[in-house]
N, C-alpha and C positions, 0 to 999 in steps of 0.2 A: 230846072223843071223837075219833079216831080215821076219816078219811071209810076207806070200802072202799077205794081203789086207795092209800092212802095212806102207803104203807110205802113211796114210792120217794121223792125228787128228782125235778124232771123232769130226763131223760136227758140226757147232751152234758157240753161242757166247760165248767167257771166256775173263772173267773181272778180273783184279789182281790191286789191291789198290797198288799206290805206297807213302807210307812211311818211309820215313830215314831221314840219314844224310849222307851228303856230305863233300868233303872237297876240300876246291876251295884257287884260287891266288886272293890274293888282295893286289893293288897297291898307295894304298891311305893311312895314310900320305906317308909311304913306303914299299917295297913287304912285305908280308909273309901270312902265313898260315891260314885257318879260317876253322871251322866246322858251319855250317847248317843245319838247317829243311829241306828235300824236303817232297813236297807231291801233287799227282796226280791219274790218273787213265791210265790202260794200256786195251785197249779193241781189243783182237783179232778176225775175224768173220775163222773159221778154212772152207775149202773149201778142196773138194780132190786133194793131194800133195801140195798143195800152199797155203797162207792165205794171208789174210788183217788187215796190224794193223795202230792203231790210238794209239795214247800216248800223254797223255797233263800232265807237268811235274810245278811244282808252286817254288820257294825257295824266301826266302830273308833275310836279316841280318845285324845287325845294328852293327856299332864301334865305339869309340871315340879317337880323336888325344889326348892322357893325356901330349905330350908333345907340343901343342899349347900354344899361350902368354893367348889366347881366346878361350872358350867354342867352342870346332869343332866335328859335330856327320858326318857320314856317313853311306847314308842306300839305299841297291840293294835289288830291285825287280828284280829276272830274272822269264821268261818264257819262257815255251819249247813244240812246238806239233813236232811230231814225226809222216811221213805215209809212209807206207812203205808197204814191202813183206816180205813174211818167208815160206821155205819151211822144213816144216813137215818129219819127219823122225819116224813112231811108231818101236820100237824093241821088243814090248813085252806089254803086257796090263800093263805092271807099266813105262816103262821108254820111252819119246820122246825125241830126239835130235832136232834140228833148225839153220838154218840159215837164219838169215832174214836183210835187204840192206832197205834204203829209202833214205826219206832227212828230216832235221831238218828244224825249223823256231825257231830262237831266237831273244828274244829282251827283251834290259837289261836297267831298271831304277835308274840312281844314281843320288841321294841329300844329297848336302853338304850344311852341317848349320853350320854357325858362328855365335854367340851371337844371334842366335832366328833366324836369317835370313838364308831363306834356297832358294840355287838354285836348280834345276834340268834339269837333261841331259836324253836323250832318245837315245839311240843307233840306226838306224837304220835297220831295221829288214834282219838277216843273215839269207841265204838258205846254209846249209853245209848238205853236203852228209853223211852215217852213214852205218858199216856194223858189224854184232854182229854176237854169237851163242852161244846155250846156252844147258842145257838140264833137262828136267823136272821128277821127279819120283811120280808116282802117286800111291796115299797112300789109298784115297777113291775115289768115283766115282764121287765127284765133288771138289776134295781135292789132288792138289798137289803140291810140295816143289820143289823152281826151282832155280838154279843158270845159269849166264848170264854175257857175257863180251860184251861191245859195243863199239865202237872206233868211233869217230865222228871226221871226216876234218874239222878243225878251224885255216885257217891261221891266223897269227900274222905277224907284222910287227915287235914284238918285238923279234931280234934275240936270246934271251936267253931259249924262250918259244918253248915248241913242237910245230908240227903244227896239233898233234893226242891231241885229250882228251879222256882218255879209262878211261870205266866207269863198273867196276866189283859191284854184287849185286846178293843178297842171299833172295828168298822171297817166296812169298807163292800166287797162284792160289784160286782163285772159280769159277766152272765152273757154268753156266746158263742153 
Protein backbone atom coordinates (compact mmCIF):
# COMPACT_ATOMS: atom_id res chain seq x y z
CA UNK A 1 0.00 0.00 0.00
CA UNK A 2 0.79 3.13 -0.77
CA UNK A 3 1.80 5.66 2.61
CA UNK A 4 -0.41 9.17 2.04
CA UNK A 5 2.52 11.54 1.13
CA UNK A 6 3.89 9.02 -0.93
CA UNK A 7 3.58 9.77 -4.51
CA UNK A 8 6.85 11.86 -4.31
CA UNK A 9 10.86 11.07 -3.92
CA UNK A 10 12.32 13.04 -1.45
CA UNK A 11 12.96 16.30 -3.22
CA UNK A 12 16.62 17.49 -4.37
CA UNK A 13 19.12 16.12 -6.63
CA UNK A 14 20.40 12.26 -6.96
CA UNK A 15 23.31 11.36 -8.87
CA UNK A 16 24.11 7.57 -9.79
CA UNK A 17 27.53 7.02 -11.76
CA UNK A 18 27.16 4.91 -14.52
CA UNK A 19 29.68 2.25 -14.88
CA UNK A 20 29.47 -1.25 -16.80
CA UNK A 21 29.65 -3.24 -19.39
CA UNK A 22 27.71 -3.60 -22.23
CA UNK A 23 27.11 -5.81 -24.95
CA UNK A 24 26.45 -4.60 -28.47
CA UNK A 25 26.25 -5.76 -32.52
CA UNK A 26 29.01 -5.39 -34.54
CA UNK A 27 29.12 -5.44 -38.13
CA UNK A 28 32.63 -4.98 -39.19
CA UNK A 29 34.52 -7.47 -40.73
CA UNK A 30 31.28 -9.53 -40.09
CA UNK A 31 28.13 -9.48 -37.26
CA UNK A 32 28.80 -10.83 -33.89
CA UNK A 33 29.01 -10.07 -30.53
CA UNK A 34 31.30 -7.60 -28.43
CA UNK A 35 31.38 -6.61 -24.61
CA UNK A 36 32.33 -2.92 -23.59
CA UNK A 37 33.09 -0.24 -21.14
CA UNK A 38 30.23 2.28 -20.61
CA UNK A 39 30.44 4.97 -18.33
CA UNK A 40 28.48 8.13 -17.55
CA UNK A 41 26.47 10.00 -15.04
CA UNK A 42 22.63 9.71 -14.48
CA UNK A 43 21.33 13.02 -12.69
CA UNK A 44 17.85 13.15 -11.47
CA UNK A 45 16.23 16.55 -9.94
CA UNK A 46 13.06 14.48 -7.97
CA UNK A 47 10.05 17.17 -7.87
CA UNK A 48 6.48 16.14 -6.24
CA UNK A 49 5.24 12.98 -8.08
CA UNK A 50 7.33 13.73 -11.16
CA UNK A 51 11.00 14.23 -11.94
CA UNK A 52 13.65 15.39 -14.44
CA UNK A 53 16.32 13.30 -15.60
CA UNK A 54 19.58 13.89 -17.65
CA UNK A 55 21.92 10.93 -18.48
CA UNK A 56 25.11 11.24 -20.45
CA UNK A 57 26.27 7.61 -21.33
CA UNK A 58 30.22 7.44 -22.84
CA UNK A 59 31.30 3.53 -24.52
CA UNK A 60 33.92 2.69 -27.04
CA UNK A 61 35.90 -0.48 -28.25
CA UNK A 62 38.39 -1.43 -30.47
CA UNK A 63 38.82 -4.92 -32.85
CA UNK A 64 40.95 -6.16 -35.32
CA UNK A 65 40.02 -8.15 -38.66
CA UNK A 66 42.87 -11.17 -37.89
CA UNK A 67 41.51 -12.55 -41.09
CA UNK A 68 42.51 -9.50 -43.33
CA UNK A 69 45.53 -10.00 -46.15
CA UNK A 70 46.46 -6.25 -44.27
CA UNK A 71 46.74 -4.92 -40.70
CA UNK A 72 42.70 -3.81 -40.35
CA UNK A 73 41.73 -2.11 -36.59
CA UNK A 74 38.24 -0.93 -35.91
CA UNK A 75 37.19 1.60 -33.24
CA UNK A 76 33.57 3.12 -32.04
CA UNK A 77 33.20 5.93 -30.07
CA UNK A 78 29.39 5.90 -29.22
CA UNK A 79 27.60 8.57 -27.15
CA UNK A 80 24.46 8.82 -25.51
CA UNK A 81 22.48 11.99 -23.45
CA UNK A 82 19.15 10.85 -22.27
CA UNK A 83 16.21 13.87 -21.02
CA UNK A 84 13.36 12.76 -19.99
CA UNK A 85 10.63 12.21 -17.22
CA UNK A 86 9.93 9.86 -14.42
CA UNK A 87 7.20 9.53 -12.28
CA UNK A 88 7.97 8.68 -8.54
CA UNK A 89 6.09 6.08 -6.93
CA UNK A 90 7.52 6.06 -2.72
CA UNK A 91 5.81 2.70 -0.97
CA UNK A 92 7.51 2.83 2.14
CA UNK A 93 10.82 4.73 3.40
CA UNK A 94 12.96 1.75 1.85
CA UNK A 95 11.51 0.92 -1.57
CA UNK A 96 10.52 3.60 -4.83
CA UNK A 97 9.15 2.22 -7.96
CA UNK A 98 9.47 4.61 -11.40
CA UNK A 99 8.53 5.04 -14.64
CA UNK A 100 10.10 7.33 -16.61
CA UNK A 101 9.76 8.06 -20.99
CA UNK A 102 12.11 10.81 -22.78
CA UNK A 103 14.25 10.76 -25.81
CA UNK A 104 17.82 9.83 -26.62
CA UNK A 105 20.41 11.70 -28.72
CA UNK A 106 23.09 9.21 -30.17
CA UNK A 107 26.05 9.62 -32.24
CA UNK A 108 28.36 6.90 -33.28
CA UNK A 109 32.20 7.35 -34.35
CA UNK A 110 33.75 4.64 -36.59
CA UNK A 111 37.52 4.28 -37.78
CA UNK A 112 38.76 1.89 -39.88
CA UNK A 113 42.52 1.54 -40.30
CA UNK A 114 44.37 -0.40 -42.94
CA UNK A 115 48.11 -0.44 -42.82
CA UNK A 116 48.32 2.85 -40.42
CA UNK A 117 45.82 4.63 -42.61
CA UNK A 118 42.75 5.37 -40.91
CA UNK A 119 39.25 6.77 -42.22
CA UNK A 120 36.52 7.92 -40.17
CA UNK A 121 32.59 8.01 -40.38
CA UNK A 122 30.37 10.14 -38.17
CA UNK A 123 26.83 8.95 -38.01
CA UNK A 124 24.45 11.55 -37.88
CA UNK A 125 22.94 12.44 -34.72
CA UNK A 126 19.63 10.04 -33.78
CA UNK A 127 16.73 11.39 -31.73
CA UNK A 128 15.01 7.92 -30.64
CA UNK A 129 12.42 7.83 -28.19
CA UNK A 130 12.87 5.69 -24.70
CA UNK A 131 10.52 4.43 -21.96
CA UNK A 132 11.93 2.28 -18.75
CA UNK A 133 11.05 1.30 -15.11
CA UNK A 134 12.64 0.35 -12.50
CA UNK A 135 12.72 0.19 -8.66
CA UNK A 136 14.98 1.36 -5.94
CA UNK A 137 15.47 -0.10 -2.31
CA UNK A 138 16.83 2.34 0.03
CA UNK A 139 19.38 0.91 2.40
CA UNK A 140 20.68 4.32 3.95
CA UNK A 141 19.65 7.83 3.69
CA UNK A 142 21.59 8.74 0.84
CA UNK A 143 22.22 4.97 -0.21
CA UNK A 144 20.34 3.00 -2.52
CA UNK A 145 20.43 -0.26 -4.78
CA UNK A 146 18.44 0.15 -7.95
CA UNK A 147 17.48 -2.09 -10.75
CA UNK A 148 16.07 -0.70 -14.23
CA UNK A 149 14.94 -1.89 -17.67
CA UNK A 150 14.83 0.70 -20.68
CA UNK A 151 13.79 0.00 -24.10
CA UNK A 152 14.89 2.51 -26.57
CA UNK A 153 13.03 2.87 -30.41
CA UNK A 154 16.20 2.36 -32.85
CA UNK A 155 14.84 1.65 -36.26
CA UNK A 156 17.11 -0.28 -38.48
CA UNK A 157 16.94 -0.69 -41.99
CA UNK A 158 18.49 -3.87 -41.23
CA UNK A 159 15.73 -6.59 -41.32
CA UNK A 160 17.26 -9.02 -39.02
CA UNK A 161 17.74 -6.50 -36.15
CA UNK A 162 14.98 -5.49 -33.42
CA UNK A 163 13.75 -2.16 -33.92
CA UNK A 164 13.86 -2.14 -29.38
CA UNK A 165 17.41 -2.00 -27.80
CA UNK A 166 16.32 -2.95 -23.94
CA UNK A 167 18.81 -2.23 -21.77
CA UNK A 168 18.57 -4.08 -18.21
CA UNK A 169 21.09 -2.85 -15.27
CA UNK A 170 21.70 -3.26 -11.64
CA UNK A 171 23.33 -0.22 -9.71
CA UNK A 172 23.72 1.83 -6.98
CA UNK A 173 22.31 5.55 -6.06
CA UNK A 174 24.02 8.53 -4.09
CA UNK A 175 21.71 10.93 -3.03
CA UNK A 176 22.92 14.93 -2.60
Amino acid sequence: MITTNGWAASEGLVLTPIIGVERVQKFDPSPYMKSRMIFGILAVYNLPVISMESEYSHAQDTSADLTATTPTTYKDVEDKIKLGVRGNAKWDQYLTTYLRGGAQLRQNTHTKTISNVSSVSTNQTKVQPYIGTGVAIHLMQYFSLNADITAVYAPSSNAALNDFEISPSIGFTLGL
